[in-house]
C-alpha positions as CSV (number, residue, x, y, z in Angstrom):
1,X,16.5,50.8,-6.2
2,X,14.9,50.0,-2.7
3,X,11.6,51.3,-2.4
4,X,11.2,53.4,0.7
5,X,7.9,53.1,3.3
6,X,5.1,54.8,1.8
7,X,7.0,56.1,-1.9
8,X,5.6,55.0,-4.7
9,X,8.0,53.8,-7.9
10,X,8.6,56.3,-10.9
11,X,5.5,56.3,-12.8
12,X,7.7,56.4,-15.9
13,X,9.3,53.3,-15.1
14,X,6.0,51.7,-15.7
15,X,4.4,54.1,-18.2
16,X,5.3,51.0,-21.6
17,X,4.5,47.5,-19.0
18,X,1.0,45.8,-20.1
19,X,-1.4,44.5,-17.7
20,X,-0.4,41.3,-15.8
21,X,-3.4,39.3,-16.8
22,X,-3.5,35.8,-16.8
23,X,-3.6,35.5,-20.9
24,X,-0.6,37.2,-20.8
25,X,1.3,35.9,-18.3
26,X,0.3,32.0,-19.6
27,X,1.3,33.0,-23.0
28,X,4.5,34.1,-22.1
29,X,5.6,31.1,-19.9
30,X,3.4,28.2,-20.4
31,X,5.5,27.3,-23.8
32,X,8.9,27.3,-22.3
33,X,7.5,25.4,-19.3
34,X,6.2,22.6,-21.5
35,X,8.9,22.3,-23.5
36,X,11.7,22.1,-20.7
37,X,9.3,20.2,-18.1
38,X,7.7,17.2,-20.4
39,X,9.5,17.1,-23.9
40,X,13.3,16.2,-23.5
41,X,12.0,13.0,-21.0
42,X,9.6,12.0,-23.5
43,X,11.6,12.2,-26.5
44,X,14.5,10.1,-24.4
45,X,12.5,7.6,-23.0
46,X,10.5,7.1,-27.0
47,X,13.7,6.7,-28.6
48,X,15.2,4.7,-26.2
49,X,12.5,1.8,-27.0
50,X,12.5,2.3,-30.3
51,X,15.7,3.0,-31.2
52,X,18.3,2.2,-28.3
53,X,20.0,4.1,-26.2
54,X,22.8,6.0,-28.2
55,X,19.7,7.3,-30.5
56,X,17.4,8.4,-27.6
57,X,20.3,10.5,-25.3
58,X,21.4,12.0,-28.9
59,X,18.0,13.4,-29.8
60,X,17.3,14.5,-26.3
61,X,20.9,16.2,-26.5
62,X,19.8,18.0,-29.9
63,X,16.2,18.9,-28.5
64,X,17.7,20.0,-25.3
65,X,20.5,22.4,-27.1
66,X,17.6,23.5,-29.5
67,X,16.0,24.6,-26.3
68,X,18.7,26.4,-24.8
69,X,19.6,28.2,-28.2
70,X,16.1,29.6,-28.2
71,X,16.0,30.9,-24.9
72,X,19.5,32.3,-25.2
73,X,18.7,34.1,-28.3
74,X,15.7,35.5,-26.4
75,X,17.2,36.7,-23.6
76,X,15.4,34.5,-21.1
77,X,17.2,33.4,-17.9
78,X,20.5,35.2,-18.7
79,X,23.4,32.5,-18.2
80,X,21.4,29.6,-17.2
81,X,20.8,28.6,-20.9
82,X,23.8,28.2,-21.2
83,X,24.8,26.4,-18.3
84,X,21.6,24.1,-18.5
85,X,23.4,23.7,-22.4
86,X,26.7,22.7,-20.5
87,X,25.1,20.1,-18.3
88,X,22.8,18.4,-21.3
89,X,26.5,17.6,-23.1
90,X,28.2,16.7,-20.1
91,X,25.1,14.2,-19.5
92,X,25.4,12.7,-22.7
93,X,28.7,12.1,-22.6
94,X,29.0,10.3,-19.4
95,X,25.6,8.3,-20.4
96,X,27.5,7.3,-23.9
97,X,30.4,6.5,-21.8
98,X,29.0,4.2,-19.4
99,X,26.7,3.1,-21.9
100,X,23.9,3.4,-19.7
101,X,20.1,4.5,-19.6
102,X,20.2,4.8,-15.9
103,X,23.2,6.8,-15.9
104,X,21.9,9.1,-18.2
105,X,18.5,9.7,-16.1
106,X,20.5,9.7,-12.7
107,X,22.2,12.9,-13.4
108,X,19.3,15.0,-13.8
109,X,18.4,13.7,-10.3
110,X,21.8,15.2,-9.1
111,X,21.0,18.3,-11.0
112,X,17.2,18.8,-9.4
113,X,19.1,18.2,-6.0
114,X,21.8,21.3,-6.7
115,X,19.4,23.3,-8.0
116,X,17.6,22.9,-4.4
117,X,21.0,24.2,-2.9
118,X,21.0,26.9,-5.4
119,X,17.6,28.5,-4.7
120,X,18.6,28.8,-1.2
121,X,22.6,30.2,-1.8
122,X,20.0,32.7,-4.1
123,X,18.2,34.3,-1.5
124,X,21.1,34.2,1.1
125,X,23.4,36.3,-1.2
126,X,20.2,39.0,-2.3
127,X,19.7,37.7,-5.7
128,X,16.4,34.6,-5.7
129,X,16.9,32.5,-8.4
130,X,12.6,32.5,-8.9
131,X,13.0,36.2,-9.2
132,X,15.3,35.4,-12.5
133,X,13.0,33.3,-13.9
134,X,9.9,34.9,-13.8
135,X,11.2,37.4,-16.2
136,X,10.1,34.7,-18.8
137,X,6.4,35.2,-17.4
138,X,6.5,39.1,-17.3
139,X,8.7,42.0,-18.4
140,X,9.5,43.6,-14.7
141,X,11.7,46.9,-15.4
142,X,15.3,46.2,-14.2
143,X,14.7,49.2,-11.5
144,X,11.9,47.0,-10.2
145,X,13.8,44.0,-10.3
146,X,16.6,45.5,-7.4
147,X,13.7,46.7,-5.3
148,X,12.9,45.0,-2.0
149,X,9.0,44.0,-2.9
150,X,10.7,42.0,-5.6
151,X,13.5,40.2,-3.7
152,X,11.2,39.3,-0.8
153,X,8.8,37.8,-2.8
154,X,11.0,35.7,-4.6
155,X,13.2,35.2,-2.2
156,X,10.1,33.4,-0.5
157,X,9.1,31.8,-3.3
158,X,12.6,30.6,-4.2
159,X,12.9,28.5,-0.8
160,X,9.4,27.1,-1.8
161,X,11.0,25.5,-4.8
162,X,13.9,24.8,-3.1
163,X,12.0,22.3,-0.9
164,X,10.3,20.8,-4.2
165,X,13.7,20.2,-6.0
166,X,15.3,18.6,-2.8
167,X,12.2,16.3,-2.4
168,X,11.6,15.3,-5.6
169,X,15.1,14.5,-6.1
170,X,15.0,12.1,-3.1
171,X,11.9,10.5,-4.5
172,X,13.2,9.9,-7.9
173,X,16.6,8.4,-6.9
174,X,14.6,6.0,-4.4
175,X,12.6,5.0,-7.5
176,X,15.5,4.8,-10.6
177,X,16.9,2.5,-7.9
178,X,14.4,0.5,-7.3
179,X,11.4,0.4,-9.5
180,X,13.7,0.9,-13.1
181,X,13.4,3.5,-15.7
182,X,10.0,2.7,-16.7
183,X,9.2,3.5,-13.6
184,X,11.2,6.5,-12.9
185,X,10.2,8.1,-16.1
186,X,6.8,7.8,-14.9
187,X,7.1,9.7,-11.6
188,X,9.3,11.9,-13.3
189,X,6.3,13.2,-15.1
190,X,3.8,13.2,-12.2
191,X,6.1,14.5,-9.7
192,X,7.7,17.1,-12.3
193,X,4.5,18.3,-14.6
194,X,1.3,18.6,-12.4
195,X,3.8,20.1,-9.2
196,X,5.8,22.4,-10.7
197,X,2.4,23.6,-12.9
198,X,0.9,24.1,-9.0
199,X,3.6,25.6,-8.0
200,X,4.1,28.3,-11.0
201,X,0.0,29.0,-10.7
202,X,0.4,29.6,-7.3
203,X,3.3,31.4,-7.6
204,X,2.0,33.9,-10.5
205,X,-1.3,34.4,-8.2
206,X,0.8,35.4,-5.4
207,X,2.9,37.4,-6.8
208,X,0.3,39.4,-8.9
209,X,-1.2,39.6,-5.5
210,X,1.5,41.0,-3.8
211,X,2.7,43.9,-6.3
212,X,-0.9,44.6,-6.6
213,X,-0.6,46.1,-3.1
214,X,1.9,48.2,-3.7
215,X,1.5,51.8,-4.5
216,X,2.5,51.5,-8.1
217,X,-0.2,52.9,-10.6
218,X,0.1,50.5,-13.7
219,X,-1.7,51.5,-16.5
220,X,-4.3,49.7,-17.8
221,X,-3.4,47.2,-21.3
């Protein structure tokens, strides 16, 4: 549904969404974002110096397919648990197989890098990739989700991230490379964590912002 100049959406479309507050919004995401953006790394690079290498990729494999399960089973994201559950065994595999640390954290690098290419091949086909994803932070109404307020936005927002991935791919191949996984892991975390947090904050403020304006009466939680 494309929203035409000056016509506001069904109210009934809206009549059973709650108020975007913060609380809510925080309390829908902020888990998920943790537990992809922090936890898997952490768990790998712990196990590795504890217990080697075939120990750390396995548990980050299980934690990583735990992860995917969940969101699968709760609808967040559509596909892409699954293919992000694709690429964790695929990684593991080709880490065992070269039996190597480096390896292993290389291919996420790769990943974050496609993922830049695939926020852009989003918006240029109609469908952001940020727009799919922030169905995890609030409950838009599918009829909402085909509208043009939504696909600008995103589509905006998506070539945001877009930039982020690409760059922070560069800067953690530069530093795997040179500076060793001790290293890498930790830029991994400042340059993934504290960024991407920025960047979801600023992109929930915007975009509460933004369909604020619109002429949409939204009941009040």
């Amino acid at each position: 549904m494309v929203r035409s100049a000056g016509t506001p959406f069904a109210p009934e479309l809206l009549t059973d969404l709650p108020e975007p507050t913060w609380r809510l919004l925080l309390g829908r995401g902020l888990p998920q974002f943790v537990l992809e953006g922090f936890v898997p790394v952490l768990v790998f690079y712990g196990a590795w110096k504890v217990a080697g290498l075939a120990v750390a990729v396995g548990a980050s494999t299980v934690l990583s397919l735990a992860l995917a399960a969940y969101l699968w089973r709760r609808g967040t994201g559509g596909a892409i648990p699954v293919v992000g559950a694709v690429f964790v065994v695929i990684q593991a595999l080709v880490a065992l197989a070269a039996h190597s640390a480096t390896v292993y954290l290389a291919q996420p690098v790769v990943l974050s890098a496609c993922w830049g290419v695939v926020y852009v091949v989003s918006v240029v086909v109609g469908r952001p990739l940020i727009g799919v994803f922030a169905n995890a932070w609030y409950p838009f109404p599918p009829a909402f989700r085909a509208s043009e307020p939504f696909r600008r936005e995103f589509s905006m927002q998506s070539l945001v991230w877009a930039v982020y991935c690409l760059g922070r791919a560069a800067l953690r191949l530069v530093v795997l490379l040179h500076a060793g996984i001790g290293g890498f892991v930790l830029v991994s975390l400042v340059s993934g964590g504290p960024f991407a947090a920025v960047l979801v904050l600023w992109g929930l403020w915007r975009a509460r912002r933004t369909f604020s304006r619109l002429d949409v009466a939204v009941p009040a939680g």
